[in-house]
C-alpha positions as a printed NumPy array, in Angstrom:
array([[109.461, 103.566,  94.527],
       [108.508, 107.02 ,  93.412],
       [107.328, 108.22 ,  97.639],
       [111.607, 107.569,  98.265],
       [112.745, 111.078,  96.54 ],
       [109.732, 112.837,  97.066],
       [109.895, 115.505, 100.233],
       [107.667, 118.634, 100.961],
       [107.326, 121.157, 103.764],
       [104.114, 121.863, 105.011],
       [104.785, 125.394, 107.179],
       [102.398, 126.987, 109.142],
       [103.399, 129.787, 110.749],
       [102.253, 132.135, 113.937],
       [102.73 , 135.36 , 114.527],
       [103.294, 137.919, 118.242],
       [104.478, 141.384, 118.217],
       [104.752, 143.415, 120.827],
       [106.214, 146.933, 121.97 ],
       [109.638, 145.986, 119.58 ],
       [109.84 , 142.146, 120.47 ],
       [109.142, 139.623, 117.499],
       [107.344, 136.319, 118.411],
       [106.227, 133.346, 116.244],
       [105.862, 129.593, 115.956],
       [106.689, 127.448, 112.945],
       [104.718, 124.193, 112.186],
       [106.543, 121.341, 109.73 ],
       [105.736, 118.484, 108.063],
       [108.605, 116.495, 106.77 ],
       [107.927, 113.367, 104.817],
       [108.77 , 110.651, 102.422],
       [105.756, 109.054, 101.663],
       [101.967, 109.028, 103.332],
       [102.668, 106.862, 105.613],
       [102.619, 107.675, 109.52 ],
       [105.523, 106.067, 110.052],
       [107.533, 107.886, 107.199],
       [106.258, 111.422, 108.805],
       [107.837, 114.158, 110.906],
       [106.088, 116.739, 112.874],
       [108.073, 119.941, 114.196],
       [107.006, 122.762, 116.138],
       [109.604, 125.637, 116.713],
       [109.259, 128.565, 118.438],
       [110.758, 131.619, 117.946],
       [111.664, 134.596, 120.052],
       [113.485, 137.404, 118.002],
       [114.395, 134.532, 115.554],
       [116.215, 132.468, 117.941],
       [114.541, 129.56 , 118.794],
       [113.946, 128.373, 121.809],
       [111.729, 125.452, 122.033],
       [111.029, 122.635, 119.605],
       [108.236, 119.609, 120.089],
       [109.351, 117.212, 117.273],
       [107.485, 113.823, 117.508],
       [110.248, 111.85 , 117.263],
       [111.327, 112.651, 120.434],
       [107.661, 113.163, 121.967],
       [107.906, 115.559, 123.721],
       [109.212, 119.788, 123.85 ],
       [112.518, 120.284, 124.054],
       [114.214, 123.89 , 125.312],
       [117.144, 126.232, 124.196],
       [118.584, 128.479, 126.196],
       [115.842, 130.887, 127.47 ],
       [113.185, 128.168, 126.378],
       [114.562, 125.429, 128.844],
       [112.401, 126.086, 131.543],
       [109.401, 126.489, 129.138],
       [109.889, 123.12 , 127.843],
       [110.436, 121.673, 131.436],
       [106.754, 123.385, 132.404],
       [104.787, 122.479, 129.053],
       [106.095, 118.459, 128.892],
       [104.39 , 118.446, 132.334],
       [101.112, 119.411, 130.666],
       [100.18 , 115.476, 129.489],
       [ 96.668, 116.813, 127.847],
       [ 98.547, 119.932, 125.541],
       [101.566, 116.813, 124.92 ],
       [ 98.574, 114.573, 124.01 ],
       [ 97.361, 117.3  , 121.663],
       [100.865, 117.825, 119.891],
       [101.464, 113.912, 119.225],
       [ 98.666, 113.545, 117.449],
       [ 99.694, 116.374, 115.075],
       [101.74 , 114.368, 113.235],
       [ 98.162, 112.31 , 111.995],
       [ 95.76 , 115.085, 111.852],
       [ 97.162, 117.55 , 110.803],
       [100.64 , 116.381, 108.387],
       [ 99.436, 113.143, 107.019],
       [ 95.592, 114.487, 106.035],
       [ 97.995, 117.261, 104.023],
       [100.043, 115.097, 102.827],
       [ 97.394, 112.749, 101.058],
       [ 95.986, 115.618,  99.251],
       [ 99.203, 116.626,  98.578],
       [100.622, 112.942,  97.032],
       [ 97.227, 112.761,  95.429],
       [ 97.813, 116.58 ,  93.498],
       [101.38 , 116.037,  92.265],
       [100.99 , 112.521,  91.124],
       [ 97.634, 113.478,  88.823],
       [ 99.882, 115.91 ,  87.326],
       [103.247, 114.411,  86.901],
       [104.798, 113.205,  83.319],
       [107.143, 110.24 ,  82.778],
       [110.46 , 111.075,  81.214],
       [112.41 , 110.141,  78.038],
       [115.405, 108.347,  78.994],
       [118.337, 107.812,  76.043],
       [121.669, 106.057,  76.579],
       [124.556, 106.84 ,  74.063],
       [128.15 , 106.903,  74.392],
       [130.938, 110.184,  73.863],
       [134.143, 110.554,  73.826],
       [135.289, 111.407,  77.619],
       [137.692, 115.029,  77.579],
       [139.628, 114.056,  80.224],
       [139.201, 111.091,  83.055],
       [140.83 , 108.106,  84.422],
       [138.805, 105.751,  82.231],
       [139.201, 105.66 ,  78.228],
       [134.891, 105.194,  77.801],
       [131.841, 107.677,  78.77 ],
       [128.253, 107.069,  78.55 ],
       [125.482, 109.74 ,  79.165],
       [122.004, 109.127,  80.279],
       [119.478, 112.226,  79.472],
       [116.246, 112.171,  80.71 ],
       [114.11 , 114.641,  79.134],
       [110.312, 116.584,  79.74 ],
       [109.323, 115.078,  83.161],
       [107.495, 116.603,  85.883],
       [107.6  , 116.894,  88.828],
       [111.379, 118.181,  89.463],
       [112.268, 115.687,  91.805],
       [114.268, 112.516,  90.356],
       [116.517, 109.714,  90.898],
       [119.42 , 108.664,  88.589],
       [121.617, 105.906,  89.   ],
       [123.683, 103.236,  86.989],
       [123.945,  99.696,  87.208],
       [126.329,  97.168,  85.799],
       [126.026,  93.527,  85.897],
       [123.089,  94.339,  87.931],
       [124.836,  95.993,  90.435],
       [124.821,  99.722,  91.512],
       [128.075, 101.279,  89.986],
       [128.782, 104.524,  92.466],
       [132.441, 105.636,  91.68 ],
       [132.743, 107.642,  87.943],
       [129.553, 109.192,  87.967],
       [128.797, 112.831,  88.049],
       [125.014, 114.388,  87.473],
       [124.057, 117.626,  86.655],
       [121.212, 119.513,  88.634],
       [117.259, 119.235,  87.136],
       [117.472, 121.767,  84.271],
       [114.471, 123.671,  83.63 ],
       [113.51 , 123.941,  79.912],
       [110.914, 127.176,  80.748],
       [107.897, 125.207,  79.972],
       [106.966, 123.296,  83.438],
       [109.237, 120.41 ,  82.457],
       [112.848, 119.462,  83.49 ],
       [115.787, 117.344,  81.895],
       [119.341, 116.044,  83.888],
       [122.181, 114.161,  82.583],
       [124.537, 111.931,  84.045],
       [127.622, 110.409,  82.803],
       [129.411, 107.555,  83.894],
       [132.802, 106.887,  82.992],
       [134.194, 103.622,  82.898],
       [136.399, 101.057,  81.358],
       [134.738,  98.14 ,  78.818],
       [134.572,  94.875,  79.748],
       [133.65 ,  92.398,  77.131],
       [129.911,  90.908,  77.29 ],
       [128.98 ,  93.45 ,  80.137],
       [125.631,  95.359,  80.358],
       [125.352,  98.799,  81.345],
       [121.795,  99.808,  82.705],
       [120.59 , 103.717,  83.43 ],
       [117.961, 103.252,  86.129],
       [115.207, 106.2  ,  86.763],
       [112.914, 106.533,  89.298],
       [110.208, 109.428,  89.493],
       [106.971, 110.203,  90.916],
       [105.55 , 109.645,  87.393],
       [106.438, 106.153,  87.549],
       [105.081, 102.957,  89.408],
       [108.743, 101.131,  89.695],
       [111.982, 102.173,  88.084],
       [112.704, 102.482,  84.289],
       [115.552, 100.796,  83.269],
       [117.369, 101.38 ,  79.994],
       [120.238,  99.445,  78.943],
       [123.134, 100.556,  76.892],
       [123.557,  99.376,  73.384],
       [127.221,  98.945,  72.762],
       [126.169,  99.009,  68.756],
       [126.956, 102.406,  67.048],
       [124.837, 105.49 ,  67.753],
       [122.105, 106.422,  65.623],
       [123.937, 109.086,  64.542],
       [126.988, 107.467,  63.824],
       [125.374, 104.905,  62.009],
       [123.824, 107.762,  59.911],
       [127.053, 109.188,  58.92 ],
       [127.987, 105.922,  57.617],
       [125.376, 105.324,  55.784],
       [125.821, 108.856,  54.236],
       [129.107, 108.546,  53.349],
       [128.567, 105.197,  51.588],
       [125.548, 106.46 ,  50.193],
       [128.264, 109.905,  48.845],
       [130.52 , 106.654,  47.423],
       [128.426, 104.513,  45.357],
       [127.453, 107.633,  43.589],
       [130.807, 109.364,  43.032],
       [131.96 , 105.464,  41.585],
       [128.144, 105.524,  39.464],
       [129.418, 108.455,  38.197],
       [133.091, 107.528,  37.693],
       [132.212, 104.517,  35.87 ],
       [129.228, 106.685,  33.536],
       [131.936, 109.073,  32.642],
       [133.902, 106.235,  31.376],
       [132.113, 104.394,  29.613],
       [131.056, 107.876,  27.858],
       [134.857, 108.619,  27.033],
       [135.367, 104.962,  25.97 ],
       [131.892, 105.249,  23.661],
       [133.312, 108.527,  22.027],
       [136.987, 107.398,  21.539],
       [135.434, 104.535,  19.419],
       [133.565, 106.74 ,  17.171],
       [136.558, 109.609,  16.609],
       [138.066, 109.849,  13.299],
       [141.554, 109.663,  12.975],
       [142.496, 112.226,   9.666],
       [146.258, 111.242,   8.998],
       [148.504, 114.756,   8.821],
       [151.381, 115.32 ,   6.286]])
């Protein structure tokens, strides 16, 4: 699943000058995965940076702007140099490519996912939950909710990868939505780092941290009554042993 959100540019570029006139050629590779099939070769050529003729193998074969139409008309009768240029796409993209998949995926870190619900500030619905995925490399990732087992696609905003200045990246995503009992919420990931997508389900339960404040406060009320009840028994121990001098 990870090859889906994964795209690069391979560029390599060609440069002509001459007496004021600027001249160059601009090689791409645009893919999704390694496979042939998945893989997009462009050449563009460029005369003062208008271009004006593009080979891009999914049409097989040049095709002219402007100026460049009769170029394209000439060279698409050359079948050897068309020959050449379709097989591009093979020799040239997909052997970059490989090394390529092979460098990012040795280096790439699986994220921390956490689900938790907040209190939306505003919204149509009365509920919000939040996904954060934290320290994951590379950049490019895939968020998405499900509910029921089915993609939910209306009340969700994301924000852009955030970089935390040391090579890694976190995003957040919040879904806002109205409870329905017995339901289950899923946040569903999908990186490079990952060999299928990691779902985490929302646990309607309280928070960790609410549950923390609960258990602090009770913890805060059991002592203060400890210590109301000590201070009693105290007062109720010394009013036993007082002596009671009668007055005139």
């Amino acid at each position: 699943m990870a090859s889906t959100f994964l795209s690069f540019f391979l560029l390599f570029i060609t440069v002509y000058t001459a007496d004021g006139f600027y001249e160059f050629s601009v090689d791409r590779c645009l893919f999704n995965s390694t496979d042939l099939k998945d893989i997009q070769y462009i050449r563009s050529y460029y005369f003062n940076k208008i271009e004006e003729v593009r080979f891009d193998s999914r049409v097989g074969e040049y095709v002219g702007y402007g100026n460049g139409v009769k170029d394209a008309e000439a060279w698409n009768k050359d079948t050897g140099n068309l020959a050449a240029m379709r097989a591009q796409r093979e020799t040239v993209c997909q052997h970059n490519i490989g090394i390529d998949y092979q460098a990012v995926l040795s280096k790439s870190v699986k994220p921390t996912v956490r689900v938790y619900s907040t209190t939306p500030s505003a919204g149509k619905h009365p509920a919000m939950l939040v996904c954060s995925i934290y320290d994951f490399f590379p950049k490019q990732i895939k968020v998405s909710w499900t509910r029921d087992g089915q993609e939910v696609t209306s009340g969700v905003t994301s924000t852009d990868e955030l970089a935390d200045g040391d090579w890694y990246y976190q995003v957040h995503s919040h879904l806002e939505f109205t409870p329905r009992s017995g339901e289950k919420i899923s946040c569903v990931v999908e990186h490079a780092s990952l060999k299928q997508p990691l779902v985490t389900d929302w646990d309607p339960s309280l928070p960790e941290s609410e549950r923390n404040q609960i258990a602090i406060g009770a913890s805060g009320l059991i002592l203060g009554l400890i210590l109301s009840l000590a201070g009693f028994i105290y007062y109720k121990r010394k009013a036993r042993g007082r002596i009671l001098v009668p007055t005139n």
